[in-house]
C-alpha positions as CSV (number, residue, x, y, z in Angstrom):
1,X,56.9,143.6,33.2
2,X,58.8,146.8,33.6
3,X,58.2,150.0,32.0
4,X,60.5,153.0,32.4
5,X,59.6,154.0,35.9
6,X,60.4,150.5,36.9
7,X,59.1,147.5,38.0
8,X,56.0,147.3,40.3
9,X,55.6,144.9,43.0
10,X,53.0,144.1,45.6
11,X,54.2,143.4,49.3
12,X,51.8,141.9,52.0
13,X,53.4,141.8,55.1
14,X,51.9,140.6,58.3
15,X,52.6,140.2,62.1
16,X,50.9,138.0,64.8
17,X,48.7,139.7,67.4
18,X,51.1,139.3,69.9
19,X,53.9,141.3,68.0
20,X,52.0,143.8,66.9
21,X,53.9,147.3,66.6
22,X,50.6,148.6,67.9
23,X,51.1,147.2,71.6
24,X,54.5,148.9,72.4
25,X,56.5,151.8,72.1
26,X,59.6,150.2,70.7
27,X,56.8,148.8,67.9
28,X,55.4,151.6,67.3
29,X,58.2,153.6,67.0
30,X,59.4,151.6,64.2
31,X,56.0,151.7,62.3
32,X,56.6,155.2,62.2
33,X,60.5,154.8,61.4
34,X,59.1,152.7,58.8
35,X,56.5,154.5,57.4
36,X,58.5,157.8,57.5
37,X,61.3,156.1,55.4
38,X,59.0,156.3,52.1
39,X,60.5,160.1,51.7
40,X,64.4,159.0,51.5
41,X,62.7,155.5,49.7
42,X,61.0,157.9,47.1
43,X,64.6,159.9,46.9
44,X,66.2,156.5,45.6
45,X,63.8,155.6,43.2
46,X,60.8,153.7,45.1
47,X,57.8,155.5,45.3
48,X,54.6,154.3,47.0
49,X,51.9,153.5,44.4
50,X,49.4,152.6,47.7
51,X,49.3,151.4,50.9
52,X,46.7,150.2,53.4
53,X,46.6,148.4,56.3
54,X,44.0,145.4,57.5
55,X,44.2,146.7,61.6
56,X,41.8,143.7,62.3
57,X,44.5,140.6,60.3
58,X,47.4,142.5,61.0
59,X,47.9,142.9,58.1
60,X,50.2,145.8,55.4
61,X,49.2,145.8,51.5
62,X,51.7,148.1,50.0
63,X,52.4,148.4,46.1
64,X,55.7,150.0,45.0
65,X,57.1,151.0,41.9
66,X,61.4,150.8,41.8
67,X,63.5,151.5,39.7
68,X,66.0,149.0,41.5
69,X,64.9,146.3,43.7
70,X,67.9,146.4,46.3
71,X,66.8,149.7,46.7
72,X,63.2,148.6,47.6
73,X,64.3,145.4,49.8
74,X,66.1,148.1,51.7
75,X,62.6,149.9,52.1
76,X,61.3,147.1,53.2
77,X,64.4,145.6,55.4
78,X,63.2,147.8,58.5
79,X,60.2,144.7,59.1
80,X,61.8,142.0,58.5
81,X,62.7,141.5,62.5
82,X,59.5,141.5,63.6
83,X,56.9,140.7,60.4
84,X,56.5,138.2,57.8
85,X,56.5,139.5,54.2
86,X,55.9,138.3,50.6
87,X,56.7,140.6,47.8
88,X,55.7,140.2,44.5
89,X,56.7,141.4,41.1
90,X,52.9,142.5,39.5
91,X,51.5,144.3,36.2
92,X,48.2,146.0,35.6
93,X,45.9,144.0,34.2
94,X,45.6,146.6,31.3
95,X,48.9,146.0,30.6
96,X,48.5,141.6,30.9
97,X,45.3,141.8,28.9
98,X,47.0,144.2,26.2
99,X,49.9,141.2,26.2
100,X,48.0,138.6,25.7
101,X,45.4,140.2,23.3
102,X,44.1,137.4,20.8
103,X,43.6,140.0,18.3
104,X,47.0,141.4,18.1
């Protein structure tokens, strides 16, 4: 479902212990490339709803909101060498349970 501010979608993306940006420089440095990309990402119309990281499953939970979803696979495009990620179009559940209200 999309509202006016755009859709919202849920990425999980993930990385094995052994390629984890955490054990080099080169790694880290893109976490940080990454990371520090949400200002021009915000610019173009995706803005960060939350983000948090599982350090123990290697693991990213980030939920965006974009206006335009090339715009937020380019967000995104940064991991794709070195992680594994899903991303998936959501909706509160306010707005699902107000959908599918019997009583409507």
């Amino acid at each position: 479902m999309a509202s006016d501010d755009g859709m919202i979608f849920m990425a999980h993306w993930t990385h094995t212990p052994e390629n984890c940006p955490g054990r080099s420089k080169e790694g880290a440095t893109m976490l940080n490339d990454f990371w520090a990309g949400r200002k021009q990402a915000e610019k173009n119309g995706v803005k960060i709803l939350s983000a948090y990281v599982a350090a123990t499953e290697h693991t990213y939970y980030i939920t965006v909101q974009a206006k335009d979803y090339q715009t937020m696979l380019e967000f995104f495009e940064i991991l794709a060498p070195t992680q594994t990620g899903n991303i998936h179009p959501v909706t509160t559940m306010d707005k699902w349970t107000d959908h599918i209200n019997p009583n409507k």
